[in-house]
C-alpha positions as CSV (number, residue, x, y, z in Angstrom):
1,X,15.8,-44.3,-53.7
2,X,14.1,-46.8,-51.5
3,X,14.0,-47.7,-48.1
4,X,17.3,-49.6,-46.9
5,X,17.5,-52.3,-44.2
6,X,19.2,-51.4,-41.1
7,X,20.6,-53.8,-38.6
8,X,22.2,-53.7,-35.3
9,X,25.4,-53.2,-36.9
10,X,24.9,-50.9,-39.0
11,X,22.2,-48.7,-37.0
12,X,24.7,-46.0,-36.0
13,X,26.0,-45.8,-39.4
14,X,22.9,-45.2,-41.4
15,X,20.7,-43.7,-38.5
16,X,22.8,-41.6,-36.1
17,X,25.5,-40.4,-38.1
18,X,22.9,-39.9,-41.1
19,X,23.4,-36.1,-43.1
20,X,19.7,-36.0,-43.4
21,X,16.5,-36.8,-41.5
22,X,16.1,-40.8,-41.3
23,X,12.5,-42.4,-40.6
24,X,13.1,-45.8,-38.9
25,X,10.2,-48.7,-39.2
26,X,10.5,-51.2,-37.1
27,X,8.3,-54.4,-38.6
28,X,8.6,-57.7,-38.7
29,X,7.8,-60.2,-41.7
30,X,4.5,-61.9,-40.0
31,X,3.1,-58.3,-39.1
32,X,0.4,-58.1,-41.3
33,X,-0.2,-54.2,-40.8
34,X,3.6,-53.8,-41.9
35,X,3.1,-54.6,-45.0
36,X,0.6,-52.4,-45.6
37,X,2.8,-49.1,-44.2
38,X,5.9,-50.7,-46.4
39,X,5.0,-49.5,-49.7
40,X,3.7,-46.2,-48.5
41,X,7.3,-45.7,-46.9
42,X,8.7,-46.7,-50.6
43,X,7.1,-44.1,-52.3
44,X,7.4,-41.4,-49.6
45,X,11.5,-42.2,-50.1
46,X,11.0,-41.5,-53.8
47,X,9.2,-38.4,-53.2
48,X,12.0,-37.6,-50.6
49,X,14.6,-38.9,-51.5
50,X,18.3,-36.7,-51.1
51,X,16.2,-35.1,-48.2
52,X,15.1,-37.8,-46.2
53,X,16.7,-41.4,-45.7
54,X,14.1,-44.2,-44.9
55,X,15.4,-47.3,-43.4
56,X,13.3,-50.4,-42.0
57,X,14.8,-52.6,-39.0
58,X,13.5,-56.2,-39.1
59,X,12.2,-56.6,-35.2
60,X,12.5,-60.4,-35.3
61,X,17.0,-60.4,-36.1
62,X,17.5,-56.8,-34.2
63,X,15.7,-57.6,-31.0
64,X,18.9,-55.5,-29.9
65,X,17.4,-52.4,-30.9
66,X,13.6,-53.1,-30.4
67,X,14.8,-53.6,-26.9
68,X,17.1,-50.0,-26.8
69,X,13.8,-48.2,-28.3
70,X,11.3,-49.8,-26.1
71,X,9.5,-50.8,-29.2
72,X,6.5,-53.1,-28.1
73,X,3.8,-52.2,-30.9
74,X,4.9,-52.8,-34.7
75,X,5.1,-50.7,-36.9
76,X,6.6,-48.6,-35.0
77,X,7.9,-45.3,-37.0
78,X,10.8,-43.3,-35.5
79,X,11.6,-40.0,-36.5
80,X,15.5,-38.7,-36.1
81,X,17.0,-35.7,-36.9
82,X,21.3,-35.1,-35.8
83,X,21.1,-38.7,-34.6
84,X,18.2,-37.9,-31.9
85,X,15.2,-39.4,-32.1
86,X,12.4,-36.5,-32.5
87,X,8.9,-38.4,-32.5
88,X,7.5,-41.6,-32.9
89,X,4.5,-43.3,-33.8
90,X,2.6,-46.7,-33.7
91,X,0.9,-48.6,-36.1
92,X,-0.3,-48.3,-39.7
93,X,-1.0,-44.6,-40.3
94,X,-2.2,-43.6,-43.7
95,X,0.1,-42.0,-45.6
96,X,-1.0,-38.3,-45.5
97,X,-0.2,-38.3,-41.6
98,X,3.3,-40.0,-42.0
99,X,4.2,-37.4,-44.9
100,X,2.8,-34.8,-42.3
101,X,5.4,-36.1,-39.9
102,X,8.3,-36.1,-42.9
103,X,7.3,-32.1,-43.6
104,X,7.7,-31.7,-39.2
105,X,11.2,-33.5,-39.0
106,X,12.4,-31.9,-42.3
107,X,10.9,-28.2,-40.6
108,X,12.1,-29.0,-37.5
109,X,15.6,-29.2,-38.9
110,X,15.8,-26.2,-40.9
């Protein structure tokens, strides 16, 4: 399973109504430290996937919900769990702490 692209439209959908944990990036395409977190979130939705949805929201054609999540640093990982956003956190992060912060969402939801 790899990461899925989420728009305004289909935000609640895929996000808030989600069965499972969902990790939101916001990025855009000229963000170069974006790119660099993308493939870690593809392989983190390998290693999670059925547990843990991962979904990316292109900043630049959903300013919509950039503006609703006060998002003003990309990337800019969200962290929801029953449709409530739990954490969040800015910027590249190597990928040991953002599969810390997959093992806290999926602990905090047992």
């Amino acid at each position: 399973m790899s990461t899925i692209d989420v728009t305004d439209l289909t935000f609640e959908a895929e996000v808030l109504r989600s069965d499972v944990p969902v990790v939101v990036e916001f990025w855009a395409e000229w963000c170069g430290p974006c790119r660099l977190v993308s493939p870690v979130l593809d392989e983190l939705s390998e290693e999670y996937a059925g547990r843990v949805k991962f979904v990316k929201i292109d900043t630049e054609a959903n300013p919509g919900l950039s503006e609703d999540f006060k998002v003003q640093s990309i990337p800019y990982m969200a962290f929801f769990t029953g449709g409530e956003m739990e954490k969040s956190l800015v910027g590249a992060r190597p990928k040991a702490m953002l599969k810390e912060a997959v093992e806290e969402l999926l602990a905090a939801q047992a």
